[in-house]
C-alpha positions as CSV (number, residue, x, y, z in Angstrom):
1,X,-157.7,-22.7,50.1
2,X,-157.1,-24.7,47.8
3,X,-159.4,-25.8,44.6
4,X,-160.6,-28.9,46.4
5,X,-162.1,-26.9,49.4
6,X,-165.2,-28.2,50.1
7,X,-168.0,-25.7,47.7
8,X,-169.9,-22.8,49.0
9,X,-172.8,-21.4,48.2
10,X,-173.5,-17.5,48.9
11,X,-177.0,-17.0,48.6
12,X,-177.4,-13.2,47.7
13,X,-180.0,-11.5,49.8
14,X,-179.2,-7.6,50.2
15,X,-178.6,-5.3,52.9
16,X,-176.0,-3.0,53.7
17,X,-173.1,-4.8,51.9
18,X,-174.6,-4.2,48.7
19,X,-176.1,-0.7,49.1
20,X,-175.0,2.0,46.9
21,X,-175.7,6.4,47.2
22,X,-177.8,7.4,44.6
23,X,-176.6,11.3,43.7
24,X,-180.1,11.7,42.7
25,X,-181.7,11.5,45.6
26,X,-179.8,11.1,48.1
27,X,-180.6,7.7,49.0
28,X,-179.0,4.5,49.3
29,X,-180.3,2.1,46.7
30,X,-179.9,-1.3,45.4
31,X,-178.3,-0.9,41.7
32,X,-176.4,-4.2,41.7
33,X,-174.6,-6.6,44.0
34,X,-171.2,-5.7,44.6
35,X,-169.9,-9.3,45.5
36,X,-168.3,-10.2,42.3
37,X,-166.1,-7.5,43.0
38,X,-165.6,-8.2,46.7
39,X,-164.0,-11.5,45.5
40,X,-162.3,-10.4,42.8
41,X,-160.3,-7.4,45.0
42,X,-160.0,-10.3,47.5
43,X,-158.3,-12.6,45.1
44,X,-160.6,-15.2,45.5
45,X,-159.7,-16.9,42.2
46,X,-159.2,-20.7,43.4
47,X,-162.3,-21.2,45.4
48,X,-165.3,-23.5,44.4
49,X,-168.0,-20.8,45.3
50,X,-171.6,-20.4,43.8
51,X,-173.3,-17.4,43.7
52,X,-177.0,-17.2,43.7
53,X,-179.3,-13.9,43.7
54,X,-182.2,-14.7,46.2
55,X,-183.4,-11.0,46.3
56,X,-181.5,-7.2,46.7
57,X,-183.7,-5.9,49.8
58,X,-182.9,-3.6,53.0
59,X,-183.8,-5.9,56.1
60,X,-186.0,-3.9,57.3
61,X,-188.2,-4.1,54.6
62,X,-188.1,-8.0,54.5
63,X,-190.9,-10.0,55.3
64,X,-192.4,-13.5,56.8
65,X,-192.3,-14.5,52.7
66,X,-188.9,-13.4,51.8
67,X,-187.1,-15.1,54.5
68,X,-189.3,-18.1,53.6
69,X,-187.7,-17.5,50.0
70,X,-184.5,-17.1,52.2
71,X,-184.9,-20.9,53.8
72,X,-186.2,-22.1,50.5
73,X,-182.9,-21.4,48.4
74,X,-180.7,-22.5,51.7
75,X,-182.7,-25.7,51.6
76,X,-182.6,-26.5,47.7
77,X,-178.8,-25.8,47.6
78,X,-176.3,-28.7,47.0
79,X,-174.1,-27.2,49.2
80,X,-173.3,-27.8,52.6
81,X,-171.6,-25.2,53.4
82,X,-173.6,-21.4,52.9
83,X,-172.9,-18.1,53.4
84,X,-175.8,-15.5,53.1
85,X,-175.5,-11.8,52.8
86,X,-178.4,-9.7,54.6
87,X,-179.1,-6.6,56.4
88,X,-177.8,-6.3,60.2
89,X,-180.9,-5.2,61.5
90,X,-183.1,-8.2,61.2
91,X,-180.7,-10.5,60.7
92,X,-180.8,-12.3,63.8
93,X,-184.6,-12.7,63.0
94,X,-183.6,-14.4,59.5
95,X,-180.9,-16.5,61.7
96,X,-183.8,-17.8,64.2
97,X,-186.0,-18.5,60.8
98,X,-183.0,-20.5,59.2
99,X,-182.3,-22.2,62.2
100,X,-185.9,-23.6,62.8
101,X,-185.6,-25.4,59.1
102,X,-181.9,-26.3,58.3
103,X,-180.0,-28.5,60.5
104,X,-177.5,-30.4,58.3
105,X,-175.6,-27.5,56.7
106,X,-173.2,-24.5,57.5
107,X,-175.1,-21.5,57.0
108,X,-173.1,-18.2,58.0
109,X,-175.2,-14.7,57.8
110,X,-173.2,-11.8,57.0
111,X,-173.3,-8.1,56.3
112,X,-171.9,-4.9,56.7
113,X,-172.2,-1.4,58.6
114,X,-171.1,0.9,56.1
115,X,-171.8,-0.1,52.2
116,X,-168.8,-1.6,50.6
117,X,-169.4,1.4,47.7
118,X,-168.2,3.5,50.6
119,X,-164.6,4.1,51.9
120,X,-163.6,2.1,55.1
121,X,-166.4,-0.2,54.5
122,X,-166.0,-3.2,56.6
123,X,-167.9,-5.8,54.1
124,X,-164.8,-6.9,52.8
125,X,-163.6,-8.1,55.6
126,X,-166.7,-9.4,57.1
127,X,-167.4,-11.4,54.0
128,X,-163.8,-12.9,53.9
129,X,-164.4,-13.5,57.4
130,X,-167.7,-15.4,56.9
131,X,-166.5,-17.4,53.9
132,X,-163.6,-18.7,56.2
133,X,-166.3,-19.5,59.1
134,X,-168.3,-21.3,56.9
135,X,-165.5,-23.1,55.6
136,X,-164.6,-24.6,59.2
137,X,-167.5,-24.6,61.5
138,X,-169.9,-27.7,62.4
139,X,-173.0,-27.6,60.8
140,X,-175.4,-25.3,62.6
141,X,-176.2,-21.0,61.7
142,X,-173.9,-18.6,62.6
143,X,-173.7,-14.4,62.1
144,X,-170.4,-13.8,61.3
145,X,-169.8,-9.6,61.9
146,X,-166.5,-7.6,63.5
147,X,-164.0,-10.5,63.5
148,X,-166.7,-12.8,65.4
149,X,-168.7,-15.8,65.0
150,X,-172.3,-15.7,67.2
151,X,-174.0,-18.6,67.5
152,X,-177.7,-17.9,65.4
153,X,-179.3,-17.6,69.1
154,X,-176.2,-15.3,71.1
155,X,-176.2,-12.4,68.8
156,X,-177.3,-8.8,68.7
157,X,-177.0,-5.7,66.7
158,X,-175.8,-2.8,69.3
159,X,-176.8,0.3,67.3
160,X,-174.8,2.8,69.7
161,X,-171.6,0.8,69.1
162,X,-172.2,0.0,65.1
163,X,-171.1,-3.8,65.9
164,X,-172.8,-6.8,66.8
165,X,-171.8,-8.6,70.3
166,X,-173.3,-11.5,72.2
167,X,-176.6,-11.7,73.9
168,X,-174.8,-13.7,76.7
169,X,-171.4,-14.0,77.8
């Protein structure tokens, strides 16, 4: 892409993707976001994108007000063009939130199965994936996981499989 791609916007929001092990306890814990390094091993250098923190939560924690705060910062952006990084296991229900307020702009969820702290991680690929979706789809919301895009409403996690596939085929 070049430097007069059209901007994105990735609004920061947690999840998987930016989950790290916490020697500890055990755990895995939000320390920091990881995306500034996601781009930077990705050599995203010449790309207008805009990064803005919304919140560093597990999904399954989120509620009715967060993905409010969620639709807020997609609404308020300049951008047309969004890409937002959440947790797979409510991010369908985020999708269906997003979908009910924004209907002018590219909005691509995305996350990740395995942290990107961890080896053969597949956020790297996922985000690369979703910034190139929202770089070239019609407006509307999308979940871009696996090497797919889902429309907001044709998407589910299949926990048995670790990978997202459509509702209906």
């Amino acid at each position: 892409m070049s430097p007069t791609s059209p901007p994105i916007r990735i609004l920061l929001t947690g999840g998987t993707l930016d989950k790290a092990y916490d020697e500890r306890t055990g755990n895995l814990v939000f320390s920091r976001t990881h995306l500034f390094d996601m781009l930077d091993q990705a050599r995203c250098y010449l790309v207008n994108i805009a990064i803005e923190p919304v919140m560093l939560k597990d999904s399954l924690e989120m509620t009715e007000a967060d993905r409010d705060a969620i639709c807020a910062a997609a609404r308020r952006a300049p951008e047309t063009r969004l890409v937002i990084t959440h947790g797979t296991d409510t991010m369908t229900e985020t999708a269906h939130a997003l979908a009910g307020q924004i209907t002018d702009k590219t909005v691509v969820l995305v996350g990740a199965m395995i942290p990107y702290s961890f080896g053969g991680s597949d956020a790297l690929f996922n985000l690369g994936f979703a910034l190139a979706a929202a770089r070239t789809l019609p407006a509307g919301v999308y979940i871009a996981m696996n090497g797919t895009v889902f429309d907001w409403h044709n998407a589910r996690k299949n926990r048995d499989r670790g990978r997202f596939e459509p509702i209906h085929l």
